[in-house]
Structures are given as structure tokens and as C-alpha cells.
C-alpha angles and dihedrals in degrees: 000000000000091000094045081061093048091045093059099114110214089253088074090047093064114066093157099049093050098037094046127010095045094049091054087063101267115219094331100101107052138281102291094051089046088054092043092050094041088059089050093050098047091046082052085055094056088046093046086052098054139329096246138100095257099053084051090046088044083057099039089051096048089044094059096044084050099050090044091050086064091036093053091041089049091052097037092060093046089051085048087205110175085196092075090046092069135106097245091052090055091055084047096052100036096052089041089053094045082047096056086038086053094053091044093058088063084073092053091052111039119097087224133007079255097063095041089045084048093045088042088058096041087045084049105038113109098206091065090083103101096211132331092259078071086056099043087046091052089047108060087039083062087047091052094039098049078042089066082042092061098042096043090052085045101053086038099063128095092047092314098269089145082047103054099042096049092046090049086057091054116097099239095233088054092048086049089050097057084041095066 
């Protein structure tokens, strides 16, 4: 049964994308329509995933981020900025984009779009934080956490033989552990 798992291509993996997006039309005619049929699919994925608000709201925030990722590719190859090419513009973009997945995935989760606008405030809310030892606190876990990133990324290149061998040596629950 473990390498029926491993043998799923990533095709059978996507039924929105195939009974949906691809019957729209995908990508096939022109950008405005691919953007068009993208934020459909990804409404019918709220909806597929449950018939309430927040589920609606979950798709329609995913679609516009979506639909703005292109956007924002499309224009950022016609502008030809090397600035946006650099290493420190990728760690900007990627954690601004986890964090946007991060607060859509209140909506998945809330019972109401009450409950997911009162956990966003009190996610947002500055004044949360209880001191700035808590800050100072959050902040060197993040360090250590996007230091195990980069370790992780650098043992894993060149087909991830280090990788693999470290992580084999690595008592699973201890490897869990580091995980979480």
C-alpha cells in the first residue's frame, strides 16, 4: 500500500485543478481568462472543502493572492528589476507570502468570520505581545528555525545524498522531535 502512495503522480493529486480549472479553459485563452478561471477554481476549492463563509472566504483569499502572484510576476518581468532577482528579495517574498498563507488559514479553521476577524486582531494586535523579552524570545526561535532551513537546503542539494545519509542516522523520534 506504501508504494501506491509513492507512485501518485502529482496529476492525481489535483482534482481541482483538472475538474475545474482545466475545463475552464486553464491557461489556454489568455491571461485575463487564466486569471479569471484560477480564482474560480480556487472559490470551488473553498466550497469543495466545506459550504460555509469561511471556506468561501479560505478560496477567495487564496484566489486573490493567486491571481496577484501572476499579476505581480507578469509585471515584475516587464519592469526587469534585478533588484527583485536577489537573494534578499526571495526571503522577503517568501516569508510575506507564508505569512498571508498563515492568516488565510484562520478562515479555514474558525467556526464564523467572526471568530477568524476576532483571532486575526488579536493575531495583529501589537499590544498582544506580552514584553519585549516575548519578542526577543520569538525572534531567535525564527533564527534557529530558518537555521535548520538553511542546513537542511544545504545538505539537501546535489540530489540530497548528505541528506539522506545524516537523516538515516538520525533516530526517527529524535528527528520528529526537531521537526516539531
Amino acid at each position: 500500500a506504501t508504494t501506491e502512495i509513492y507512485t501518485l503522480s502529482l496529476h492525481d493529486a489535483l482534482p481541482i485543478r483538472d475538474y475545474v480549472y482545466f475545463p475552464l479553459g486553464g491557461n489556454r485563452r489568455g491571461a485575463a481568462r487564466a486569471q479569471l478561471n484560477l480564482a474560480i477554481a480556487m472559490l470551488a476549492s473553498g466550497l469543495w472543502h466545506g459550504a460555509s463563509w469561511t471556506f468561501v472566504f479560505w478560496g477567495a483569499w487564496h484566489a486573490l493572492m493567486l491571481v496577484g502572484l501572476r499579476g505581480w510576476r507578469a509585471l515584475r518581468g516587464d519592469l526587469a528589476a534585478a533588484w527583485f532577482a536577489g537573494p534578499a528579495w526571495r526571503v522577503v517574498a517568501t516569508s510575506g507570502f507564508f505569512l498571508l498563507v498563515t492568516l488565510g488559514w484562520v478562515f479555514f479553521r474558525a467556526a464564523s468570520l467572526e471568530d477568524a476577524w476576532i483571532l486575526l486582531a488579536a493575531m495583529l494586535d501589537p499590544r498582544g505581545l506580552a514584553s519585549l523579552l516575548t519578542v526577543k524570545r520569538l525572534l531567535l526561535v525564527i533564527a534557529g528555525l530558518y537555521t535548520l532551513h538553511v542546513a537542511e537546503a544545504w545538505l539537501r542539494r546535489d540530489d540530497g545524498v548528505r541528506a539522506d545519509a545524516l537523516f538515516r542516522a538520525i533516530p526517527w523520534p529524535v528527528r520528529g522531535s526537531l521537526a516539531a
